[in-house]
ZAMARGU-4260 file (C-alpha; in steps of 0.2 Angstrom, whole numbers, plus 5000, padded with zeros to 4 digits):
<rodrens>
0) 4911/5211/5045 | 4931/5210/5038 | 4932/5193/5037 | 4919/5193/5022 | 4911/5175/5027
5) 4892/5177/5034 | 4897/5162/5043 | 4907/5172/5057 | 4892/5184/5058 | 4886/5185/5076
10) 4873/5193/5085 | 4881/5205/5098 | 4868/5203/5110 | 4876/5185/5113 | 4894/5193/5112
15) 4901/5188/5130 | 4899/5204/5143 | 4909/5205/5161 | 4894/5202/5168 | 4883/5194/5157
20) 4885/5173/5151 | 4882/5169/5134 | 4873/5157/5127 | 4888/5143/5123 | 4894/5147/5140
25) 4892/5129/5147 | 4901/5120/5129 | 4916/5134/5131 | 4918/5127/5150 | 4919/5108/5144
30) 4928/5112/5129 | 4942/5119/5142 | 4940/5103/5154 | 4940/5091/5139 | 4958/5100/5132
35) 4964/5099/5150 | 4961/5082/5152 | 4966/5074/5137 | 4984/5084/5128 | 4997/5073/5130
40) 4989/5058/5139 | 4985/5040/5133 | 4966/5043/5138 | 4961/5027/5129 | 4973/5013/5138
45) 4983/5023/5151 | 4991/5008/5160 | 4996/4999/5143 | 5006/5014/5140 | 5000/5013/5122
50) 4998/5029/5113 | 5005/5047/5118 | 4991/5059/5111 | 4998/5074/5101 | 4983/5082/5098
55) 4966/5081/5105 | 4954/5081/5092 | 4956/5076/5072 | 4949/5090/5066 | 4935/5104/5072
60) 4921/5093/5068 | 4927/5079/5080 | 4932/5091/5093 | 4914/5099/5090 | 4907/5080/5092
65) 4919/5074/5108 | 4912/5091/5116 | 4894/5090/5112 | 4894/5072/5120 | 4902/5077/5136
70) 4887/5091/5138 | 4866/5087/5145 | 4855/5085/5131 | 4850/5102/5123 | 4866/5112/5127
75) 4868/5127/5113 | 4883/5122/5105 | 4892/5134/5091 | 4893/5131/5072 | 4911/5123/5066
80) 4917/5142/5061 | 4912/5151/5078 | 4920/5137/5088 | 4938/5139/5076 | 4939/5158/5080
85) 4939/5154/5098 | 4956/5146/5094 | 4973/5155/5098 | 4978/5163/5084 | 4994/5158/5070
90) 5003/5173/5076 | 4996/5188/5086 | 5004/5201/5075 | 4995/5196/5058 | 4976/5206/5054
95) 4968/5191/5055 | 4974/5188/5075 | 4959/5203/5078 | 4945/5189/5072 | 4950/5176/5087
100) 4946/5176/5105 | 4958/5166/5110 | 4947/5158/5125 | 4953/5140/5120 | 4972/5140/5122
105) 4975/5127/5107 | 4980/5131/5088 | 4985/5123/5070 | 5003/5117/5065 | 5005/5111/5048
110) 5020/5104/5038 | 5015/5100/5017 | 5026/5089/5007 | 5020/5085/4988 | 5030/5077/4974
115) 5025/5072/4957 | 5035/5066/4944 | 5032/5063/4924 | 5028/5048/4915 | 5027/5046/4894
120) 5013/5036/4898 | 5002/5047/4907 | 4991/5056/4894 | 4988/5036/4888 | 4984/5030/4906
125) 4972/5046/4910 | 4963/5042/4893 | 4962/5022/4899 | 4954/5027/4913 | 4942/5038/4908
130) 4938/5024/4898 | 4935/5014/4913 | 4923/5028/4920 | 4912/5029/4906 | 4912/5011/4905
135) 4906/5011/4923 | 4892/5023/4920 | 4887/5016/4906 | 4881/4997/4915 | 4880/5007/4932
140) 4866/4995/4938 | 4875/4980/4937 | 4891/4986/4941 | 4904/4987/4956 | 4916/4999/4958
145) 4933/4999/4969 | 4948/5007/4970 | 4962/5000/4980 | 4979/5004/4988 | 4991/5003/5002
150) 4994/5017/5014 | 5011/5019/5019 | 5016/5010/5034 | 5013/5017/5051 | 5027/5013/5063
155) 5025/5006/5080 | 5042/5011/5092 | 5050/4998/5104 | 5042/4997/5123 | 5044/5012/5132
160) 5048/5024/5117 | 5032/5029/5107 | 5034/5034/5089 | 5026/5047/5080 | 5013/5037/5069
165) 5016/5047/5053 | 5025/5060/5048 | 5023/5078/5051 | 5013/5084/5035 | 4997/5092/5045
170) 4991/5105/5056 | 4985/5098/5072 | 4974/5105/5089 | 4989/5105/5103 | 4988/5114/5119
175) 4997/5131/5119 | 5015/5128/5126 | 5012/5110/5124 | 5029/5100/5114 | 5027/5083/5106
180) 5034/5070/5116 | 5038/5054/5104 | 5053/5048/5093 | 5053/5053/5077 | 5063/5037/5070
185) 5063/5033/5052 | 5063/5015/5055 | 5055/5003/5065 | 5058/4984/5065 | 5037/4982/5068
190) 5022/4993/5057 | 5006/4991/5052 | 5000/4994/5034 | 4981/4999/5032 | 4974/4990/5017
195) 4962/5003/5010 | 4945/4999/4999 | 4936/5014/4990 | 4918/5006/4986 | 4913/5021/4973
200) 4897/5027/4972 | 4896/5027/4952 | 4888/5046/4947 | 4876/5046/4936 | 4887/5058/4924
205) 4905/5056/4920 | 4907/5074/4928 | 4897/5069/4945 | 4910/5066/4959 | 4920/5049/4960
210) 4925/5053/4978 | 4910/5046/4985 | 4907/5030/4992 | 4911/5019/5006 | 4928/5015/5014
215) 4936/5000/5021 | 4953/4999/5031 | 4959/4984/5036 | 4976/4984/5046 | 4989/4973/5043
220) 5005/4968/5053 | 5019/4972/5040 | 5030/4956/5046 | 5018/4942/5046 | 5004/4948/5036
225) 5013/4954/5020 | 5004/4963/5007 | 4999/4950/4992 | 4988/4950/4977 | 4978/4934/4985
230) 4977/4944/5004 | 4970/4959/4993 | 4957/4949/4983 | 4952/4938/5000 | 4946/4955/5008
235) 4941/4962/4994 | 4929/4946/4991 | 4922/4949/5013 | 4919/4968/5010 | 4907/4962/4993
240) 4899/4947/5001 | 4884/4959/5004 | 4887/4970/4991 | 4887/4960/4974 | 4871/4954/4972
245) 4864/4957/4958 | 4880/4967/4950 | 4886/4955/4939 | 4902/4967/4933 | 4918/4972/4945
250) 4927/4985/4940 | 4943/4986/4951 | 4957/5001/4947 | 4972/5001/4958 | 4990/5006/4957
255) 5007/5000/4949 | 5016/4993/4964 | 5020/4974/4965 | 5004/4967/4974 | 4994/4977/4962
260) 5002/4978/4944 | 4990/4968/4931 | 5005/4961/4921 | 5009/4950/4936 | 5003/4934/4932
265) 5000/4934/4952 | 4989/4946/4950 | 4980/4940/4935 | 4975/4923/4946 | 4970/4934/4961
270) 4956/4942/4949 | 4954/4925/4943 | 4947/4920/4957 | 4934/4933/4961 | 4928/4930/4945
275) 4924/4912/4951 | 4919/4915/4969 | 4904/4927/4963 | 4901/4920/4945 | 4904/4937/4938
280) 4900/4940/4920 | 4915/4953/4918 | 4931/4959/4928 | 4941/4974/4923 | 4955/4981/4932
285) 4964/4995/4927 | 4981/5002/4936 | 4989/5021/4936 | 5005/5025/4925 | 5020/5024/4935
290) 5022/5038/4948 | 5004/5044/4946 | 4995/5031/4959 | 4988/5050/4964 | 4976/5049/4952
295) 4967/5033/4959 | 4953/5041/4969 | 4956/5033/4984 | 4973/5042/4986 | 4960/5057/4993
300) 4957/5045/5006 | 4974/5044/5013 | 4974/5063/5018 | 4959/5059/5028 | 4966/5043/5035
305) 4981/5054/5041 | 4970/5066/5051 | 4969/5054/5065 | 4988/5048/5064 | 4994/5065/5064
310) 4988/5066/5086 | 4997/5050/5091 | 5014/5039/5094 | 5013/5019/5095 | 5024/5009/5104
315) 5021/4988/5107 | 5019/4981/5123 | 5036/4971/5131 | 5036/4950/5127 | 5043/4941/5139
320) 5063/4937/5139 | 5066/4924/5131 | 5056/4932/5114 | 5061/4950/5117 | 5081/4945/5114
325) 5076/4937/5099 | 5068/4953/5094 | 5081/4964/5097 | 5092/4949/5087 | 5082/4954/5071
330) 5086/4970/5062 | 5073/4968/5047 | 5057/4960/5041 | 5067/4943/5034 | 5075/4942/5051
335) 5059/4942/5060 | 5051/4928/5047 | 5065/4917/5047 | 5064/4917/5068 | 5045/4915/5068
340) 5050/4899/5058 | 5060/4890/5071 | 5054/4895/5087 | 5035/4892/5088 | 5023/4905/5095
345) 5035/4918/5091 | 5022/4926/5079 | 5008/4924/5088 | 5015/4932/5102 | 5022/4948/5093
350) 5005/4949/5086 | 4997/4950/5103 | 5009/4963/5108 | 5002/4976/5095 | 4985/4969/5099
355) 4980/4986/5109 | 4988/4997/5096 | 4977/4989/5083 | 4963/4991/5093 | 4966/5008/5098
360) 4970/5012/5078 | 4953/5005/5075 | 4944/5017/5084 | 4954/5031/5080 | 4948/5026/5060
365) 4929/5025/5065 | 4928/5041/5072 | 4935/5047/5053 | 4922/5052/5040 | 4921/5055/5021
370) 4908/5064/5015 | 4898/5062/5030 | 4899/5043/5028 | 4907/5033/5043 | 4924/5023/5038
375) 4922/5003/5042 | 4937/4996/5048 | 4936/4978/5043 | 4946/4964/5049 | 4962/4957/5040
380) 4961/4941/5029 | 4967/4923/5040 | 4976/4911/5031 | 4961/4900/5033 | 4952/4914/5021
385) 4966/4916/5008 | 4965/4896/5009 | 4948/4895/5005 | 4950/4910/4994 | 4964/4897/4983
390) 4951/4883/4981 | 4940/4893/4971 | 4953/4889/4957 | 4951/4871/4959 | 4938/4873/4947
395) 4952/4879/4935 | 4969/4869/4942 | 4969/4857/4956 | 4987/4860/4959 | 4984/4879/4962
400) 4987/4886/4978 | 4997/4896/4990 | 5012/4888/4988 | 5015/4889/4970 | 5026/4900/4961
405) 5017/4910/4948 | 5028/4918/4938 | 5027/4921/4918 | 5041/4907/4915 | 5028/4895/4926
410) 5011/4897/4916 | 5017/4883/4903 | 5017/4872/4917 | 4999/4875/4918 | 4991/4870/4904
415) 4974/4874/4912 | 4976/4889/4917 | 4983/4894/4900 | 4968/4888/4891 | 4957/4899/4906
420) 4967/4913/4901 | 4968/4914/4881 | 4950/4910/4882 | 4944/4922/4894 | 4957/4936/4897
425) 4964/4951/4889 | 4980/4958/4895 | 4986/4975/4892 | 5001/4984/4900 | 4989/4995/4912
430) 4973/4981/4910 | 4967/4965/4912 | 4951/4959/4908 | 4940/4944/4910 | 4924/4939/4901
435) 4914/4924/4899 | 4911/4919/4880 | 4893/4918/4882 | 4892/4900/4876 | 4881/4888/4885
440) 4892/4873/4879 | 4908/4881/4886 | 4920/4869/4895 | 4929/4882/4901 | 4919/4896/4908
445) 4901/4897/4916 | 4886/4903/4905 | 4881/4922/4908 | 4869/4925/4923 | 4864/4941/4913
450) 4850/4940/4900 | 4855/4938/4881 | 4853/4955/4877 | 4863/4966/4890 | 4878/4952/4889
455) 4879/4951/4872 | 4881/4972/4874 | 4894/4972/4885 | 4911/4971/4877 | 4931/4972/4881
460) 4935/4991/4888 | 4945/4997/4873 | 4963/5004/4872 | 4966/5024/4870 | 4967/5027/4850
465) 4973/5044/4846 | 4962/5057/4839 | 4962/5075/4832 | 4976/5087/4841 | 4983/5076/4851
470) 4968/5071/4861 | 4962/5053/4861 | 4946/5049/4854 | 4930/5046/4865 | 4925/5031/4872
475) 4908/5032/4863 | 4919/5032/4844 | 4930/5016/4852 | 4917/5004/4863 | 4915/4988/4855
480) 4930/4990/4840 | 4944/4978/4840 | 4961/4992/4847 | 4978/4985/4852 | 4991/4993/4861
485) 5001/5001/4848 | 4998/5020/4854 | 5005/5017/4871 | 5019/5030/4870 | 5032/5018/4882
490) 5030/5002/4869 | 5036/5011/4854 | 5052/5011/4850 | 5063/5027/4848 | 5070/5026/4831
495) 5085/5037/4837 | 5094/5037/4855 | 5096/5057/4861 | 5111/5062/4870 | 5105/5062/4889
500) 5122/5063/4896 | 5133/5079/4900 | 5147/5070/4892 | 5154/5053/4883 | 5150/5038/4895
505) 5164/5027/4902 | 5167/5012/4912 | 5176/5027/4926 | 5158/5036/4925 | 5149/5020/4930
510) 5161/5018/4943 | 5162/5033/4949 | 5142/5029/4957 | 5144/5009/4959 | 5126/5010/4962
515) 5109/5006/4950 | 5090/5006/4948 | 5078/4994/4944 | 5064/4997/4931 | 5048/4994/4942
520) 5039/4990/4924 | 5052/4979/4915 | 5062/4975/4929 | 5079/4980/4921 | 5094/4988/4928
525) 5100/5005/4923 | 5117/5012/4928 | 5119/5029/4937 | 5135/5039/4929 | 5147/5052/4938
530) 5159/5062/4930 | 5168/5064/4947 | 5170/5049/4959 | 5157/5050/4973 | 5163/5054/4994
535) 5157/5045/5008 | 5146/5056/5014 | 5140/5061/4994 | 5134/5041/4994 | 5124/5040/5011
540) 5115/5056/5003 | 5112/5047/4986 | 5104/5032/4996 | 5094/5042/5008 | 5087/5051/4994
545) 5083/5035/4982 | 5076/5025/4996 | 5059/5030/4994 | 5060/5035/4976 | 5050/5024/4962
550) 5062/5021/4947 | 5055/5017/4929 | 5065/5018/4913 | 5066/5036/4904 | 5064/5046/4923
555) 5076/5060/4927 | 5085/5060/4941 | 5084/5079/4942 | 5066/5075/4947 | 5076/5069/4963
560) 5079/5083/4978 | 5100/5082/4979 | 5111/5093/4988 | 5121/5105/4978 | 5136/5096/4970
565) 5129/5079/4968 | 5128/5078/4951 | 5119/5060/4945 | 5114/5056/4930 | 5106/5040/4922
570) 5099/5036/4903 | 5084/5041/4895 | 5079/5020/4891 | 5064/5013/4885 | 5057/5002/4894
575) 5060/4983/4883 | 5077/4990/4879 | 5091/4978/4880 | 5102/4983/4897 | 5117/4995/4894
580) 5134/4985/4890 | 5145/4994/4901 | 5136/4984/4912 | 5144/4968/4910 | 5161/4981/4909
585) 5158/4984/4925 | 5158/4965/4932 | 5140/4967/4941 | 5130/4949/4942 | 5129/4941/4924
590) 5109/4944/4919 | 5102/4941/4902 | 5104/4955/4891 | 5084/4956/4886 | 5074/4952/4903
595) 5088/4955/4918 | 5086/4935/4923 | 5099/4929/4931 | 5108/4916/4923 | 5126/4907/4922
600) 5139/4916/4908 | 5150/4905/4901 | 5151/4913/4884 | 5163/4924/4883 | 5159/4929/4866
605) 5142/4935/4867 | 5131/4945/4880 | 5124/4933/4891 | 5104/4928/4887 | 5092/4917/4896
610) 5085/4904/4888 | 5068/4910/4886 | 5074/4924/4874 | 5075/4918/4858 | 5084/4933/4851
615) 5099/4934/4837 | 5115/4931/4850 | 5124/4950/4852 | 5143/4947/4849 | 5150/4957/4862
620) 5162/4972/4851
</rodrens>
């Protein structure tokens, strides 16, 4: 009774007797054969050599499940909680020990790593996108809901040396006295990245869960089927072939990374063409504020994702000669892309060679489950699809396709696409919208498919405005007013620069570090300062620590984990702001003062600006 959870509750006439058999005696004996059988062998491709298993089971529930369907038909089998306590305990000397038996000689290891970091934007973004939701609730019968993002990449090891698929983070079933037998490499030269699409449930209140739904992986080779925003619209547009009929708005809310980010005009023409392909009356997608792609919903889905990578090591199967020394030739992504260009079959046959680790990842992600709701794994998007995915913006531009540069700079080369845009489109920093006019004599968009009444309802998803005691107002007070962006806290410009630095900047300072940070939103670089000169040994650590870290003007590097003594500092900037002038003192590559373009400097006199920027010229002081 000390465990105070009627769950654990049994009835000691079954409780197990020297003499006497209880009534899950037949599920404890396969339970032991299963655990003998499987820890720490490839038991779904042995003679490939695939996968090294780390752990048995994903969870309880799945070791419950593999069990069950070992035993005849009618076999008693325990509840999840009776089933745990028949584990080996986290450490004998606790209490809690007392509440296991310990008949099933496997346990839980668990590592958890979480980081978050602020952003001046976040209060706006998490108003925005409650925004969203109650736009969603509000046309729920018509609408579509899905949230997207990119799971980290999984690593697949070189032939004969598995690698641990992710990183320790998670407590696993593994056999008592059992050790993990794979490499724990931080880099691999071949990965895949599971695509991951949320299809949300939309609740029938804003406080109903958002968590529900149906998940799609798809899993991508990282060298020769690159993340893009075209990819992620393509498979997007074959997981709602079956799912858009009659929904007449998509709603899509992602995060801030390249393939994602709604000011990209890449983007912008991805959503573009969903909107063509189904004829849809409205489009909205909506993006995170930098360093809080946790808050898009299907983030959950990535601990549940990881419950099946935590059991297993990948490693690729052996080309034949000839291809595997120009593998081992190629040190990165570009290496491997510029050799699949001269030697034909290259690519194809590297794919093949990770053919049975996406298979057996496949199965591994079926067996996964969120809210009792099987995950679909759906297949990756050809270049046939992307292709015919293009030619739906024939209708638009005929010249658009997957060769052309899109890039701000380009879209006056496309007068078409310009007009589609102003006509249609509503960009904002963390939105961009698309919405027919409604006209039947439009020469530029469709007319709606929905009846007069519920289109002429629907309008743009407004911005945040502030309200009383610095909350925003409700979306009720806002829908259907004209709002700009003018309350977005990163726009606005400080009217004074605070002191950020310890002490007065220098050329030595910035030299001391010899190292900077791109903005991820305005794509300019921002110098790191020193007040001592930086060791060997003190730079490899500064790297290692900034290789996975997500810089945007205004952060603090002491959100970073340094060692003791390594003392970095950069400047609280705005984003927009012109780029620091001991940057030009320090002879890095000449870019234009405003938008970090880089350009030729003849000028001496001024600070060097692109054409594109029509600002007064700086004189340099």
């Amino acid at each position: 009774m000390e465990p105070d959870d009627p769950k654990t509750i049994v009835d000691l006439r079954e409780v197990k007797h020297p003499e006497q058999k209880t009534k899950y005696e037949y599920f404890w004996k396969e339970a032991k054969r299963f655990l003998d059988e499987g820890i720490g062998a490839a038991v779904d491709d042995r003679r490939h050599l695939q996968i090294t298993h780390l752990s048995t089971a994903i969870s309880i529930r799945d070791f419950k499940e593999q069990v069950q369907a070992r035993c005849p038909e009618g076999t008693a089998v325990p509840c999840e909680e009776w089933l745990r306590l028949q584990f080996w305990p986290k450490n004998p000397k606790y209490k809690t020990a007392m509440h296991y038996t310990g008949q099933l000689k496997v346990r839980f290891m668990i590592q958890a790593r979480q980081f978050r970091k602020t952003h001046p934007d976040e209060h706006y973004a998490a108003a925005l996108f409650r925004y969203f939701r109650e736009f969603a609730i509000k046309f729920k019968s018509i609408t579509t809901m899905a949230c997207l993002d990119d799971k980290r990449k999984i690593k697949i090891g070189e032939p004969g040396f598995p690698v641990a698929a992710a990183e320790r983070g998670r407590r696993v079933l593994v056999k008592v006295g059992a050790s993990f037998e794979v490499g724990d490499h931080d880099f691999t030269k071949f990965g895949i990245i599971p695509s991951v699409v949320l299809i949300n449930n939309i609740p029938d209140e804003f406080s109903g869960s958002w968590y529900r739904g149906q998940v799609n992986v798809s899993l991508k080779e990282c060298a020769f089927e690159p993340s893009s925003p075209m990819r992620h619209a393509t498979e997007l547009s074959c997981i709602l072939d079956s799912q858009v009929e009659n929904k007449h708005i998509l709603l899509v809310y992602m995060d801030g990374g390249p393939d994602h980010r709604v000011t990209y005009l890449s983007v912008q023409v991805a959503l573009i063409s969903l909107f063509l392909k189904f004829d849809l009356d409205f489009v909205c997608a909506a993006r995170t504020a930098p360093c809080h792609s946790w808050r898009n919903p299907v983030e959950r889905i990535m601990s549940t994702l990881n419950l099946g990578l935590q059991c297993v090591g990948f490693m690729r199967e052996k080309l034949d000669d000839h291809f595997e020394d120009e593998v081992k030739k190629c040190n990165n992504l570009k290496q491997l892309r510029d050799t699949a260009k001269k030697i034909p079959g290259f690519s194809k046959d590297v794919s093949d060679s990770i053919s049975h680790t996406r298979v057996l990842l496949t199965q591994i992600m079926e067996r996964l489950q969120l809210k009792d709701e099987k995950i679909k794994v759906v297949s990756a998007a050809s270049d046939d699809e992307i292709e015919l995915m293009w030619s739906y913006l024939h209708t638009i531009d005929d010249s658009l396709s997957s060769g052309v540069t899109l890039q701000k700079e380009a879209l006056d080369k496309k007068p078409q696409l310009k007009a589609f845009i102003d006509h249609c489109c509503r960009t904002r920093k963390y939105m961009f919208q698309i919405k027919k006019c409604g006209s039947i004599s439009c020469c530029i968009c469709k007319p709606p498919k929905l009846p007069t009444e519920i289109f002429q309802s629907i309008n743009f998803i407004p911005d945040p405005v502030p309200g009383e005691e610095g909350h925003y107002r409700c979306f009720s007070d806002v829908y259907g007013t004209d709002t700009s962006e003018e309350h977005c806290p990163s726009l606005k410009k400080p009217n004074k620069r605070r002191k950020t630095l310890p002490f007065a900047s220098n050329l030595t300072h910035v030299r001391n570090v010899d190292m900077m940070l791109q903005c991820e939103e305005c794509d300019s670089w921002r110098l790191l300062y020193s007040q001592h000169k930086l060791k060997r040994a003190q730079r490899l650590q500064l790297e290692r620590a900034l290789k996975d870290y997500t810089f945007t003007c205004g952060a603090s590097m002491s959100d970073l984990e340094l060692p003791e003594g390594l003392n970095v500092y950069a400047r609280d900037i705005a984003c927009g702001e012109p780029i620091e002038k001991l940057y030009y003192a320090a002879k890095y590559p000449p870019i234009c003062v405003y938008c970090a373009k880089d350009i030729e400097w003849n000028e001496k006199e001024y600070y060097p600006q692109c054409a594109d920027c029509k600002q007064p010229k700086i004189q340099k002081s």
